[in-house]
C-alpha positions as CSV (number, residue, x, y, z in Angstrom):
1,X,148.9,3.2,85.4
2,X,146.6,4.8,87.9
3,X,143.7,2.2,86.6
4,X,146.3,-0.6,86.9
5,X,146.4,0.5,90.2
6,X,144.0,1.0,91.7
7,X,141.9,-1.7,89.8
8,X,144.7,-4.5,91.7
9,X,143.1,-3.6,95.5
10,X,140.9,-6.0,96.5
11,X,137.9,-5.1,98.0
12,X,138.8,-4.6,101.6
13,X,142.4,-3.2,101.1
14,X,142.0,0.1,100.2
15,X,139.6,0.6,103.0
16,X,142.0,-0.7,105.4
17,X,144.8,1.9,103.9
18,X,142.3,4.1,105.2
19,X,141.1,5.1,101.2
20,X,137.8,5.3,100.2
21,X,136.6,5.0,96.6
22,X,135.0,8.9,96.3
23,X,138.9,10.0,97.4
24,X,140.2,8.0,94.5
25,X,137.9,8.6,91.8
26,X,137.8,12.5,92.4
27,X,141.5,12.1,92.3
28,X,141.5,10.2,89.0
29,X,139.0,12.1,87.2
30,X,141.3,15.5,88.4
31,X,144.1,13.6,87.0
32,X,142.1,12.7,83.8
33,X,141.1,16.5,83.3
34,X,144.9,17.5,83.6
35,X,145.9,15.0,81.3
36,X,143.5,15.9,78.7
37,X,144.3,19.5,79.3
38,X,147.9,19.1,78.5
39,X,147.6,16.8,75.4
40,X,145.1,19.8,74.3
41,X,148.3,22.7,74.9
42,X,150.7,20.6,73.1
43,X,148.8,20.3,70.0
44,X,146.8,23.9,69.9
45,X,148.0,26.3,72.1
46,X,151.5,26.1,73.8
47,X,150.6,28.4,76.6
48,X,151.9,28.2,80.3
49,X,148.9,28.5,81.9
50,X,147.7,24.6,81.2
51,X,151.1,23.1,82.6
52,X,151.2,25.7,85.8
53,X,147.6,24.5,86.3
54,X,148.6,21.0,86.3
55,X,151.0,21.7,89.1
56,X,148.5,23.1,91.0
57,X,146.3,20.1,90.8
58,X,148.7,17.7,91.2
59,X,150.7,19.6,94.8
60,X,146.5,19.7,96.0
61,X,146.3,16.5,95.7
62,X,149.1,15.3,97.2
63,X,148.5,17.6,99.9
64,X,145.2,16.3,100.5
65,X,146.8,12.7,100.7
66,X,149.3,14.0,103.5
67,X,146.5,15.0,105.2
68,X,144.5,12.4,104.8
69,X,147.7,10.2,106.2
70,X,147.8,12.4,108.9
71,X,144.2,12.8,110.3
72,X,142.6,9.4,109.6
73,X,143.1,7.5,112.8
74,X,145.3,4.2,111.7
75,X,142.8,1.2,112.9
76,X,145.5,-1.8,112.4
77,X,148.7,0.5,113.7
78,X,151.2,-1.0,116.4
79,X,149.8,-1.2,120.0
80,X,151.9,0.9,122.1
């Protein structure tokens, strides 16, 4: 779903949103790693640790996208 996407921006438009392409493949390849994680506790090891790291990972990500909302100076925003 995350391919789907992010694979429908054109060109321009996720740099507009303020995005960037290292932002969104770091995030995707985190996600990727979590994903693969998880499928690998459901079928060997049924631990905690796997699912409370993918928590982790997924609250610092979306952290780092509030930021990221918050800092980055919008370029197209209202004129006030």
């Amino acid at each position: 779903m995350i391919i789907k996407n992010l694979a429908g921006f054109t060109a321009g438009q996720l740099k507009d949103a303020g995005g960037g392409r290292f932002a969104s493949y770091t995030l995707f390849g985190v996600l990727t790693a979590v994903w693969i994680l998880q499928m690998w506790n459901i079928a060997m090891s049924g631990a905690f640790w796997p699912f409370f790291g993918a928590i982790v990972a997924l609250l610092l990500g979306a952290m780092y996208q509030s930021v990221r909302l918050v800092l980055i100076p919008q370029q197209n925003g209202p004129e006030s």
